[in-house]
TORMAR-69988 format. One record per residue (C-alpha): residue number from 0; x, y, z. Coordinates in nm, 2 decimals. Example, Ala and Ser with C-alpha at 12.3 -4.5 7.8 and 13.67 -1.06 7.14 Angstrom:
BEGIN
atom nr->0, u->1.23, v->-0.45, w->0.78 .
atom nr->1, u->1.37, v->-0.11, w->0.71 .
//
This chain:
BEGIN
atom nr->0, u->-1.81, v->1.03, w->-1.50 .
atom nr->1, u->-1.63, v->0.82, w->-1.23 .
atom nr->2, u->-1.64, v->1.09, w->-0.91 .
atom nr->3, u->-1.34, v->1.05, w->-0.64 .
atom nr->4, u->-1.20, v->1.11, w->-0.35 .
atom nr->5, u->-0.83, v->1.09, w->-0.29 .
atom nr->6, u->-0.68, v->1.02, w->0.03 .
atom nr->7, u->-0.33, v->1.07, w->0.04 .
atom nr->8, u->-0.33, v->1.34, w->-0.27 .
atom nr->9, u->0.02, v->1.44, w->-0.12 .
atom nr->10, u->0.20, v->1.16, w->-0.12 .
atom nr->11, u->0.40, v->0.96, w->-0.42 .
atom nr->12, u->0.09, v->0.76, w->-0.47 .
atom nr->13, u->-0.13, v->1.03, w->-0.47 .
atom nr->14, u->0.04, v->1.31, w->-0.72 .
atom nr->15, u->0.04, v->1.00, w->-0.98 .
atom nr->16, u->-0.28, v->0.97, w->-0.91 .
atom nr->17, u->-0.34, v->1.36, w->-1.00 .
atom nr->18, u->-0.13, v->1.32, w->-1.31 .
atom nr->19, u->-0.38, v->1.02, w->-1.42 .
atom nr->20, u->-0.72, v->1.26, w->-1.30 .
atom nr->21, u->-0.54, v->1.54, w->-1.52 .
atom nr->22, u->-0.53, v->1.31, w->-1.84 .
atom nr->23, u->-0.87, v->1.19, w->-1.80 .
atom nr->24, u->-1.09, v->1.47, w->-1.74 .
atom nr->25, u->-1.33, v->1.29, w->-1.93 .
atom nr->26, u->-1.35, v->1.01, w->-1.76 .
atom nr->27, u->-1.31, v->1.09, w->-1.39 .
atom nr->28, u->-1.38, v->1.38, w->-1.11 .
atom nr->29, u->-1.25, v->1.49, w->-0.86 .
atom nr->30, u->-1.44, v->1.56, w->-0.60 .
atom nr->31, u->-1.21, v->1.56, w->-0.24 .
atom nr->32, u->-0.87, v->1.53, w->-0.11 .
atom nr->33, u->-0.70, v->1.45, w->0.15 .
atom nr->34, u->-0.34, v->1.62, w->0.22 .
atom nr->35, u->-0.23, v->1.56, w->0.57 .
atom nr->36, u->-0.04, v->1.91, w->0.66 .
atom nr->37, u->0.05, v->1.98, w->0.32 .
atom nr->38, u->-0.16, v->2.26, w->0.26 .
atom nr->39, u->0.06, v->2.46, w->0.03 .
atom nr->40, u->-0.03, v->2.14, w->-0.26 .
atom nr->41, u->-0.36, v->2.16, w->-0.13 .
atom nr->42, u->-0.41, v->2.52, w->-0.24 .
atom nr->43, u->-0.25, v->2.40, w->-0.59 .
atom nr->44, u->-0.49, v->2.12, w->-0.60 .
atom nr->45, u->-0.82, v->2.39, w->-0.57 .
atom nr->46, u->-0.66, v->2.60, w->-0.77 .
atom nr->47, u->-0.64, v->2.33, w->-1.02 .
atom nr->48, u->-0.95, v->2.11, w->-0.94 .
atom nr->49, u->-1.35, v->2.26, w->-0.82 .
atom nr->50, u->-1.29, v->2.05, w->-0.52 .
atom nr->51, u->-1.61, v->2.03, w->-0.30 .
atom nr->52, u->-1.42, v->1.83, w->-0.02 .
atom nr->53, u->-1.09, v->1.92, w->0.16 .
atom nr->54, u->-0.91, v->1.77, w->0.44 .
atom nr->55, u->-0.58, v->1.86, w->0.63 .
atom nr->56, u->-0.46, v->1.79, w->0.98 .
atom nr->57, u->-0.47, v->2.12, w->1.14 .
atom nr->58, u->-0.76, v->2.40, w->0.99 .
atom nr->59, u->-0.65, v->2.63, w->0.80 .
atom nr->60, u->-0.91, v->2.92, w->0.80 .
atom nr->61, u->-0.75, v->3.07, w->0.50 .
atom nr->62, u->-0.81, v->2.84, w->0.27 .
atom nr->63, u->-1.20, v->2.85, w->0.41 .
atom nr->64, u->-1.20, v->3.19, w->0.33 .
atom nr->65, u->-0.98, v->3.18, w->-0.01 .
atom nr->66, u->-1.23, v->2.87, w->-0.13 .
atom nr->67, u->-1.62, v->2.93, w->-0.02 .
atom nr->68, u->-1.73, v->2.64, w->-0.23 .
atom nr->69, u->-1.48, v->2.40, w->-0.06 .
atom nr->70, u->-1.62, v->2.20, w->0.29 .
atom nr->71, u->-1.34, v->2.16, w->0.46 .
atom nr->72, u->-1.25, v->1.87, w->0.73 .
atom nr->73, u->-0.98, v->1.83, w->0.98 .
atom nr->74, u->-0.87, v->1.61, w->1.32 .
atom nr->75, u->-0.88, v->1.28, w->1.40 .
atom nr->76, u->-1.19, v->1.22, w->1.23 .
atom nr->77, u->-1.21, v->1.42, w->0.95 .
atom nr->78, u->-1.09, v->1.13, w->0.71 .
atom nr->79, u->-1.40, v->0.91, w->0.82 .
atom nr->80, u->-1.62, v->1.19, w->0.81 .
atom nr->81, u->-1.51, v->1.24, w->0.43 .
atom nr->82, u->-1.53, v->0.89, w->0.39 .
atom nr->83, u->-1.92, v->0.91, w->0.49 .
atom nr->84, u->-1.94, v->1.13, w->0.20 .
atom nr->85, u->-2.28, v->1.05, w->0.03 .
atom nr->86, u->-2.19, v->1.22, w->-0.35 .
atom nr->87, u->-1.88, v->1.08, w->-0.46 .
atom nr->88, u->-1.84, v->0.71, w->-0.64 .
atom nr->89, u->-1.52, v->0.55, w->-0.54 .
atom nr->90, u->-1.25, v->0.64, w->-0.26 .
atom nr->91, u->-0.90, v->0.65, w->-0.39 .
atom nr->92, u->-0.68, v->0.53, w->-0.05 .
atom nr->93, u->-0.34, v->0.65, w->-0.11 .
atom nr->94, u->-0.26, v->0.69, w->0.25 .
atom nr->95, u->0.06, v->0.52, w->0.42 .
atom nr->96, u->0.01, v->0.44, w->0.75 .
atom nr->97, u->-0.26, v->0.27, w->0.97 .
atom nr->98, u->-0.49, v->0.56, w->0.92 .
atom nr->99, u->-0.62, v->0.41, w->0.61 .
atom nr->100, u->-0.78, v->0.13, w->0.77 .
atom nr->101, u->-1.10, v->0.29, w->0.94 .
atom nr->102, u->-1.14, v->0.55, w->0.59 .
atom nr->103, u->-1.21, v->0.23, w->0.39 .
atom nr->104, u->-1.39, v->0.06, w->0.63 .
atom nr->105, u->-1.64, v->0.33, w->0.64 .
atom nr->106, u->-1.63, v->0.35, w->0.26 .
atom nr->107, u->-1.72, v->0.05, w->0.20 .
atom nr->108, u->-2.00, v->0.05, w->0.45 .
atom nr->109, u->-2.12, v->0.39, w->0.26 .
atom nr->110, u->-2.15, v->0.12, w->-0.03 .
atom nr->111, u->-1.84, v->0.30, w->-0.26 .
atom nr->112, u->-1.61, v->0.10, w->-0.45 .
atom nr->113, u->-1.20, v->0.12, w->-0.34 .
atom nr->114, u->-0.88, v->0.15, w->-0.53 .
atom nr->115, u->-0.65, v->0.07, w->-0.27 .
atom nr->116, u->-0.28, v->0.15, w->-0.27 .
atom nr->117, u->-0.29, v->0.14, w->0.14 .
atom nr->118, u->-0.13, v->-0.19, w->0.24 .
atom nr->119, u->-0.19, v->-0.14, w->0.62 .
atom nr->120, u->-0.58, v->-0.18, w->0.52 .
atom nr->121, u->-0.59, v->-0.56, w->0.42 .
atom nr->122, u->-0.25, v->-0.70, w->0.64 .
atom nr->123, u->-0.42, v->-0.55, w->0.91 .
atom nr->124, u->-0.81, v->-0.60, w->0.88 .
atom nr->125, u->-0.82, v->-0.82, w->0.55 .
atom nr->126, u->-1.08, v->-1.07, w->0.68 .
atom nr->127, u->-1.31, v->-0.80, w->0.81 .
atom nr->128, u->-1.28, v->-0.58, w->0.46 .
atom nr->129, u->-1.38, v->-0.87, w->0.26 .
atom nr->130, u->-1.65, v->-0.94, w->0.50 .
atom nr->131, u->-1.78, v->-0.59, w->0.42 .
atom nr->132, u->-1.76, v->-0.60, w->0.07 .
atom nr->133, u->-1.91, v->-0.89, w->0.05 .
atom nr->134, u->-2.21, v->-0.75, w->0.31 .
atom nr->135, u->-2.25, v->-0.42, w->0.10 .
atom nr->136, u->-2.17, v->-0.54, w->-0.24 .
atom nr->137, u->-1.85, v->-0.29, w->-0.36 .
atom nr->138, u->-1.57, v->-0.34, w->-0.50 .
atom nr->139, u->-1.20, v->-0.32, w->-0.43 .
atom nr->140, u->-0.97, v->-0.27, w->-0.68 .
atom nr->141, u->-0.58, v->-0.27, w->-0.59 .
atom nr->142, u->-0.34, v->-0.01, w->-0.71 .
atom nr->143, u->0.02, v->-0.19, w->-0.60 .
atom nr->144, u->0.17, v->-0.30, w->-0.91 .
atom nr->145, u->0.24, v->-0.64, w->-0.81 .
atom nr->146, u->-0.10, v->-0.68, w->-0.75 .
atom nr->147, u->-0.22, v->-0.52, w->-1.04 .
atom nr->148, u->0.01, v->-0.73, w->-1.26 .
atom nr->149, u->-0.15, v->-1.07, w->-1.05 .
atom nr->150, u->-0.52, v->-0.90, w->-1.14 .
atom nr->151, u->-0.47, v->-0.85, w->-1.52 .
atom nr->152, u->-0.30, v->-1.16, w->-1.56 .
atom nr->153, u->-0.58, v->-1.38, w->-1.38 .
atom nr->154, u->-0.80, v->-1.21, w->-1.68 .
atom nr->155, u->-1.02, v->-1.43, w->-1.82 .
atom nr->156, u->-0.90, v->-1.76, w->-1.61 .
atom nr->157, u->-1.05, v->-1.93, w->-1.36 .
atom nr->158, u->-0.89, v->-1.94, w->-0.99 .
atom nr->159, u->-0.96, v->-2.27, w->-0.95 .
atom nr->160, u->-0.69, v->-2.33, w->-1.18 .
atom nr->161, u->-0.43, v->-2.15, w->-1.05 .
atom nr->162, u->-0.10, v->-2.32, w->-0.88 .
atom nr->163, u->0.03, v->-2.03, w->-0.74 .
atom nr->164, u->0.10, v->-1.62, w->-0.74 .
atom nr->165, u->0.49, v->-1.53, w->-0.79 .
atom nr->166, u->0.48, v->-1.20, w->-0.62 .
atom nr->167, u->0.83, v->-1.04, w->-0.75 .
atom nr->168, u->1.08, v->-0.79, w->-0.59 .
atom nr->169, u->1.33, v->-0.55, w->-0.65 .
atom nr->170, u->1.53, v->-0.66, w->-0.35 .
atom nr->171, u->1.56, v->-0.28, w->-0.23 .
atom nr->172, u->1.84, v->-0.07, w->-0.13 .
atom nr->173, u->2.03, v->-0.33, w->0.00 .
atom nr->174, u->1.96, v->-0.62, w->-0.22 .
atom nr->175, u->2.39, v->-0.67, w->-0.28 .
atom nr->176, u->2.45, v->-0.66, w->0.08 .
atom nr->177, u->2.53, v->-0.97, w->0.31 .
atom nr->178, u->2.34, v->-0.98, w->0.62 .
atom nr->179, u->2.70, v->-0.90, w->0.78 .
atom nr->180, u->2.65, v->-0.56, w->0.55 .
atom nr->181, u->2.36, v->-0.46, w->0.73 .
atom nr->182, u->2.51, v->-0.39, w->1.10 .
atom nr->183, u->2.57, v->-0.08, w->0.96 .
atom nr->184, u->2.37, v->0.07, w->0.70 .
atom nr->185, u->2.27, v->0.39, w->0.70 .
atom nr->186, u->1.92, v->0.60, w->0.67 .
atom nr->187, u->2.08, v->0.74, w->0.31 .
atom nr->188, u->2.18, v->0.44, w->0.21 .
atom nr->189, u->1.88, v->0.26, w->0.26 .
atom nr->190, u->1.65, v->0.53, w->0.08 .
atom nr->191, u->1.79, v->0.50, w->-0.25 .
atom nr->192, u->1.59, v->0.24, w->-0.39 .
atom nr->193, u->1.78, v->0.13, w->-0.74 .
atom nr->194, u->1.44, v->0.12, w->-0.95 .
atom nr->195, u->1.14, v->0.28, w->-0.76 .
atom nr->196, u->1.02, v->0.66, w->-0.67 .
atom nr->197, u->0.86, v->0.62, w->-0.36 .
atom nr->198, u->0.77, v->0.79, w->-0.01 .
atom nr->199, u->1.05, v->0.76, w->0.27 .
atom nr->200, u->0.86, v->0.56, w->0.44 .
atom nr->201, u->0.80, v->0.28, w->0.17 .
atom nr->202, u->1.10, v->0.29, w->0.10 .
atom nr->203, u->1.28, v->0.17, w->0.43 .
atom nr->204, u->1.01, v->-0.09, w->0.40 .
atom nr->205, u->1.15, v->-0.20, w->0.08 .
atom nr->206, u->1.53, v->-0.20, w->0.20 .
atom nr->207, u->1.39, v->-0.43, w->0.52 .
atom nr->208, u->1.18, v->-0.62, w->0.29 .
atom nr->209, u->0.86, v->-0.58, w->0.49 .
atom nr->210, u->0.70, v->-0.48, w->0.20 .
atom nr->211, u->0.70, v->-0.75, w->0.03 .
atom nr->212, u->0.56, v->-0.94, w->0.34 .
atom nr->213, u->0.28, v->-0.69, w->0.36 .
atom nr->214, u->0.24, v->-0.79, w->-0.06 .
atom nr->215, u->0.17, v->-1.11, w->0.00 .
atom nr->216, u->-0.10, v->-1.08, w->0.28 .
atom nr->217, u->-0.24, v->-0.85, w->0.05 .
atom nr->218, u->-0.25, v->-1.11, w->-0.23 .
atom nr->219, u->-0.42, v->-1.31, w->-0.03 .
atom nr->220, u->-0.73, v->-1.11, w->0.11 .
atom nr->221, u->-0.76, v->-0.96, w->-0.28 .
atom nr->222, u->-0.74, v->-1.32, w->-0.45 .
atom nr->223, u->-0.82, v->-1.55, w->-0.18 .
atom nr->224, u->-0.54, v->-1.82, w->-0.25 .
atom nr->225, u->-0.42, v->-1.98, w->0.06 .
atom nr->226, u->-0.03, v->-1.83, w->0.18 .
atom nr->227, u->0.11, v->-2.20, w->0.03 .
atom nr->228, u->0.06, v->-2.08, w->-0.31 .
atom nr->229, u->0.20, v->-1.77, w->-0.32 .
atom nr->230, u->0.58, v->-1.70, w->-0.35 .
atom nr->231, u->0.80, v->-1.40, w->-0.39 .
atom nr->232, u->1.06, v->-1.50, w->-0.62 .
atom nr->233, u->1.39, v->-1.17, w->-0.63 .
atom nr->234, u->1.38, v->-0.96, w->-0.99 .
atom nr->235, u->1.66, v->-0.70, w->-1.01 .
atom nr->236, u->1.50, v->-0.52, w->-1.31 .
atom nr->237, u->1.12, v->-0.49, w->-1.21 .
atom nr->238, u->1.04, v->-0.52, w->-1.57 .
atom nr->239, u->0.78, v->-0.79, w->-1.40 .
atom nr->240, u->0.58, v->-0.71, w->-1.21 .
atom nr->241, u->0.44, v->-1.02, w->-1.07 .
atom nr->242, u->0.30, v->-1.39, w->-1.25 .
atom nr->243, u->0.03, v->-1.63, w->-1.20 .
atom nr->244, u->0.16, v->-1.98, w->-1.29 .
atom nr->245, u->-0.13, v->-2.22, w->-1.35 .
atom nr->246, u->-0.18, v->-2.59, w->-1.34 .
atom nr->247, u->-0.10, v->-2.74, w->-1.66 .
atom nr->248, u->0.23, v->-2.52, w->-1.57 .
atom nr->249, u->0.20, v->-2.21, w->-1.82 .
atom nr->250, u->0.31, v->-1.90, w->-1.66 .
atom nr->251, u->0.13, v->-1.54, w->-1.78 .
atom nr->252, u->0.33, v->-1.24, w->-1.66 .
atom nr->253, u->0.26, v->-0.88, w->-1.68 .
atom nr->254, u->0.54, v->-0.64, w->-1.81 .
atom nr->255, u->0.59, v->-0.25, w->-1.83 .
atom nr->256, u->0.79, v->0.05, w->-1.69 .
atom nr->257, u->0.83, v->0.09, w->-1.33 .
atom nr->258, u->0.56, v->0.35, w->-1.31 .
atom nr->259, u->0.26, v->0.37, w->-1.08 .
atom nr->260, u->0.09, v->0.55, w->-1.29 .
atom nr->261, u->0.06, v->0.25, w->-1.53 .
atom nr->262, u->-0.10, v->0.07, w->-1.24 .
atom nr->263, u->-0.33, v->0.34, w->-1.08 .
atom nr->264, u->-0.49, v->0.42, w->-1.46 .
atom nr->265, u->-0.59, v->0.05, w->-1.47 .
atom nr->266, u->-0.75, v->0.07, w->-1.15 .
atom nr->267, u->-0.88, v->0.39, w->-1.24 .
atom nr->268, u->-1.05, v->0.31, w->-1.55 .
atom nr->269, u->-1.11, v->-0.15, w->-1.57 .
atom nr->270, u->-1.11, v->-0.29, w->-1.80 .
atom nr->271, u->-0.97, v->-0.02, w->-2.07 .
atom nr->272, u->-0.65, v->0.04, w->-2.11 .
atom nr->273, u->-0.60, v->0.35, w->-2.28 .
atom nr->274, u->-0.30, v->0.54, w->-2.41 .
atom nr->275, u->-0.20, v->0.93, w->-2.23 .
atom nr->276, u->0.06, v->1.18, w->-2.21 .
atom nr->277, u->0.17, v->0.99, w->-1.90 .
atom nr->278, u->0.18, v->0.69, w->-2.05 .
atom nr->279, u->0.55, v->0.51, w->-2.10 .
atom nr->280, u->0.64, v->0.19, w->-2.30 .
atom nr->281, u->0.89, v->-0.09, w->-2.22 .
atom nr->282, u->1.22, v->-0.03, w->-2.40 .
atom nr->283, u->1.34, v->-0.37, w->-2.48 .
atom nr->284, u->1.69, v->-0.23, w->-2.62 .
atom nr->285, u->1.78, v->-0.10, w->-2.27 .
atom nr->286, u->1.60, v->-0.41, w->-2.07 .
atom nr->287, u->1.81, v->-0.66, w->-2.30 .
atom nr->288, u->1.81, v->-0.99, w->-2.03 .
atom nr->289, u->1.56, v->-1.07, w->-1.73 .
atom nr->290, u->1.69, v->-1.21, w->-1.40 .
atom nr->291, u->1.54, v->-1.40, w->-1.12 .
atom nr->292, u->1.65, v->-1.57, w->-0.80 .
atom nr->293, u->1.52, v->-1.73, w->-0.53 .
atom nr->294, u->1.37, v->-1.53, w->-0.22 .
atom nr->295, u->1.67, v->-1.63, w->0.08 .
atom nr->296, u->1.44, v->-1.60, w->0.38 .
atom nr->297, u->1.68, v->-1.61, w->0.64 .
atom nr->298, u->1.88, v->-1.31, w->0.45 .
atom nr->299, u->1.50, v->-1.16, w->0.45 .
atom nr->300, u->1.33, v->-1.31, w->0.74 .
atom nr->301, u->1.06, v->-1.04, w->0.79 .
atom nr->302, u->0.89, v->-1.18, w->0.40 .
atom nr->303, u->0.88, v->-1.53, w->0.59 .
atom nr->304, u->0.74, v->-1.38, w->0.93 .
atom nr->305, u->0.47, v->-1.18, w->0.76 .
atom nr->306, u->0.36, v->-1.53, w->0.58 .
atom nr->307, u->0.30, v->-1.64, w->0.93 .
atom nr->308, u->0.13, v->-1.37, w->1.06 .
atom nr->309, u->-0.09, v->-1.36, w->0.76 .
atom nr->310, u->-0.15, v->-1.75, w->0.81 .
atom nr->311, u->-0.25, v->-1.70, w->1.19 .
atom nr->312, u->-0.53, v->-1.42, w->1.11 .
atom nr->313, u->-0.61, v->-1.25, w->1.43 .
atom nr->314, u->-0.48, v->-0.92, w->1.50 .
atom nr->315, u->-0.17, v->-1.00, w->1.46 .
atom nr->316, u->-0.12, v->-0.77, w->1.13 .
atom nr->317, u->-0.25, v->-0.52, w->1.32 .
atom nr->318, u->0.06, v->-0.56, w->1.54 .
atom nr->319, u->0.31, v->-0.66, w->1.28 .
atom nr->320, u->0.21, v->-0.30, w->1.13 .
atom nr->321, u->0.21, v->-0.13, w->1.44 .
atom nr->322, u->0.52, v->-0.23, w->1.54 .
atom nr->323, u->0.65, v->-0.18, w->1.16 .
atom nr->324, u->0.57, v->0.12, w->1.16 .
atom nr->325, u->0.71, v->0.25, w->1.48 .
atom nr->326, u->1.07, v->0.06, w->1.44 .
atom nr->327, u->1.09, v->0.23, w->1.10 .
atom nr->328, u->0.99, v->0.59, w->1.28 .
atom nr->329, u->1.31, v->0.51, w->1.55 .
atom nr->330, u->1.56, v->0.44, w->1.27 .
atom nr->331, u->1.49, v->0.72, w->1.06 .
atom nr->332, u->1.51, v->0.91, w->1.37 .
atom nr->333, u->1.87, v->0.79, w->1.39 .
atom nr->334, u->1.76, v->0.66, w->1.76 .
atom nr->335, u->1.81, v->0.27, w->1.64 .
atom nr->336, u->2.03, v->0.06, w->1.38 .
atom nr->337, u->1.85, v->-0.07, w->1.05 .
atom nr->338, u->1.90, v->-0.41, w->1.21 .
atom nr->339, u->1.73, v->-0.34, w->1.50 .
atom nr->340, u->1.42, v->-0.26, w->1.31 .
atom nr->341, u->1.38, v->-0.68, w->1.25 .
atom nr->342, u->1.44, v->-0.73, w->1.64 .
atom nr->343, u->1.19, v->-0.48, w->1.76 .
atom nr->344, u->0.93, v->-0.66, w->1.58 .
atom nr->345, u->1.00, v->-1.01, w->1.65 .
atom nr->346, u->1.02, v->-0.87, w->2.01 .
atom nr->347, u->0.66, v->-0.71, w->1.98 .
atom nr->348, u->0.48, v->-0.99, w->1.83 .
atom nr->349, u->0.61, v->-1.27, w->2.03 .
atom nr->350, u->0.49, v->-1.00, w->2.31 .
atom nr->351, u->0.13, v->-0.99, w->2.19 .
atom nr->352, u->-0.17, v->-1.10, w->2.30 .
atom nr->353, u->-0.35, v->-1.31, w->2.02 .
atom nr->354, u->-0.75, v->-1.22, w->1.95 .
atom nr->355, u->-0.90, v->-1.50, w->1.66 .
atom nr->356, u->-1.18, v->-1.31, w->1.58 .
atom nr->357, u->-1.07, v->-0.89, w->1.67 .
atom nr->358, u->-1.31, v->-0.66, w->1.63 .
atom nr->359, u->-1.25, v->-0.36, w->1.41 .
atom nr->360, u->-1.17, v->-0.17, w->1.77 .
atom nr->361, u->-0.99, v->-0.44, w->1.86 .
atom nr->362, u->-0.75, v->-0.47, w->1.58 .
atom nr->363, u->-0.69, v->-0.06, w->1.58 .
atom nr->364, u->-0.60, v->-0.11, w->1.96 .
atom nr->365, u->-0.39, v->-0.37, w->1.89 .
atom nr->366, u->-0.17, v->-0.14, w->1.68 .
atom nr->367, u->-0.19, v->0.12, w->1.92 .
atom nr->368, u->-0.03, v->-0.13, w->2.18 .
atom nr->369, u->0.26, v->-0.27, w->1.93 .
atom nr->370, u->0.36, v->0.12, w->1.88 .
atom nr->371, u->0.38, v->0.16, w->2.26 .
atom nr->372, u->0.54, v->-0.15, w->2.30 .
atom nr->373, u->0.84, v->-0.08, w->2.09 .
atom nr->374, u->0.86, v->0.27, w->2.21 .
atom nr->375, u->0.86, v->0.13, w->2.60 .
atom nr->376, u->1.15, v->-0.14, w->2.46 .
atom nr->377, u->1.32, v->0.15, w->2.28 .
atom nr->378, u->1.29, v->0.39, w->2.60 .
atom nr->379, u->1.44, v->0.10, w->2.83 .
atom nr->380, u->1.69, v->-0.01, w->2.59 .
//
């Protein structure tokens, strides 16, 4: 029995991560949560699971009252606290946002294994994570799909003969649109992804194409193949999910529905895959013909910039999150233009102060500064 705790249980990741635990009683445990201020679901997930570990932004001395067998955290470091945990095997990060970073960190120091769905965790702090993992012998398993697809398609190969990772992408929301198009796009318009279900947030980061930048620094840290060999290559059906292509110039792809659920069972439960209610299969009579083009970087120049950030190391995807992030806050406010989301972070990082070697205070102060940073630019605008 594979005991967890789930960070991000409320989120789009997270209740596909329930639905999985649900199937597969047998198998794995949950043991704590993490809701943010969702407390209603939280009450539905004790109700459901015999939770011994609860955490939600503000107390809520009801549910402390409601469920005596339940240890309940809160505040700014309630997360790591939980994370400290000593009786629980592997920590599910399924948080969005910078928050996730310091959570895993402390994980892995705690000697637990990861299945990480948090992208802000390796852009940001992938040299140090890998350094810990490394130091306190854990795993990390990743729960994105096109990394996932890259994992089980390196299966049984060796790395050394790998030519390159083709990381693919929907294109988001706006994949049809010149950059012309763009001046004025809306926040509606850009949150209708054509394939995936996904958070709000995620989702601007898909019609911007930022997360596909993050994807690759990602690839990186989990693979360790240098930036040159990994491409992201446009695939309107995301039918594929990403491909290894390997010297002698085969190419192995992995294929299924667009479903995270697919992808958080593998992680869940290497190296079986097993069949469940939740479970969906390809249907090749509606998927009848597979396209792909090549990624335009200047029509999406944030996939390129994040290729350099991830190059220079640093804490410079500390920044490129922070600033991210707070750019994505301002448009969904309806306080900037989807366009401007690109200039505020071009602005920020060509701002920054580069640190080599950050520290792990360093690089969550670094983020802290890109959010101000765009705010101040925003505020003097």
């Amino acid at each position: 029995m594979k005991r967890l705790i789930l960070m991000g249980a409320s989120g789009s990741i997270g209740t596909q991560t329930i639905d999985v635990i649900k199937e597969h009683k047998d198998e794995l445990e949950l043991v704590g949560v993490s809701v943010g201020k969702n407390t209603a679901y939280l009450k539905e997930l004790l109700d459901t699971f015999k939770i011994k570990y609860a955490y939600s932004v503000e107390p809520d001395e009801s549910l402390v009252d409601r469920y005596p067998n339940t240890r309940f955290y809160s505040g700014d470091n309630g997360l790591v606290t939980m994370a400290m945990l000593p009786d629980y095997d592997m920590l599910v990060n399924a948080l969005v946002g910078f928050v996730g970073f310091k959570p895993t960190l402390e994980a892995i120091k705690n000697r637990k294994d990861i299945a990480l769905a948090n992208k802000e965790t390796l852009v940001a702090g992938g040299k140090i994570i890998n350094e810990a993992l490394a130091e306190y012998g854990v795993n990390l398993y990743p729960i994105d799909s096109e990394h996932v697809a890259i994992w089980q398609c390196m299966q049984g190969h060796n790395k050394d003969d790998i030519h390159r990772l083709i990381v693919t992408a929907s294109g988001g929301a706006f994949r049809g649109y010149s950059r012309d198009e763009l001046v004025d796009a809306t926040l509606e318009q850009a949150l209708n992804h054509p394939v995936w279900n996904m958070g709000s947030k995620i989702t601007i980061d898909s019609a911007t194409m930022m997360n596909k930048g993050f994807e690759v620094i990602e690839a990186h840290y989990l693979f360790d193949i240098p930036y040159e060999k990994i491409d992201v290559i446009l695939h309107k059906e995301a039918a594929v999910h990403s491909m290894v292509e390997y010297n002698d110039g085969s190419i192995i792809a992995q294929l299924g529905c667009p479903d995270m659920r697919l992808m958080i069972k593998y992680a869940l439960l290497y190296p079986n895959h097993k069949w469940d209610k939740v479970s969906h299969y390809l249907d090749f009579d509606e998927i009848t013909s597979l396209n792909f083009m090549k990624m335009d970087y200047s029509r999406y120049p944030l996939v390129k910039l994040a290729k350099q950030v991830g190059a220079f190391e640093g804490n410079f995807g500390a920044v490129l999150i922070g600033a991210n992030d707070e750019a994505v806050s301002l448009f969904m406010q309806d306080k900037i233009k989807f366009v401007d989301i690109e200039s505020y972070i071009f602005k920020t990082l060509k701002a920054a102060r580069f640190i080599k070697e950050p520290t792990a205070d360093q690089i969550i102060e670094s983020h802290r500064w890109a959010k101000e940073y765009v705010d101040k630019m925003w505020e003097n605008y």
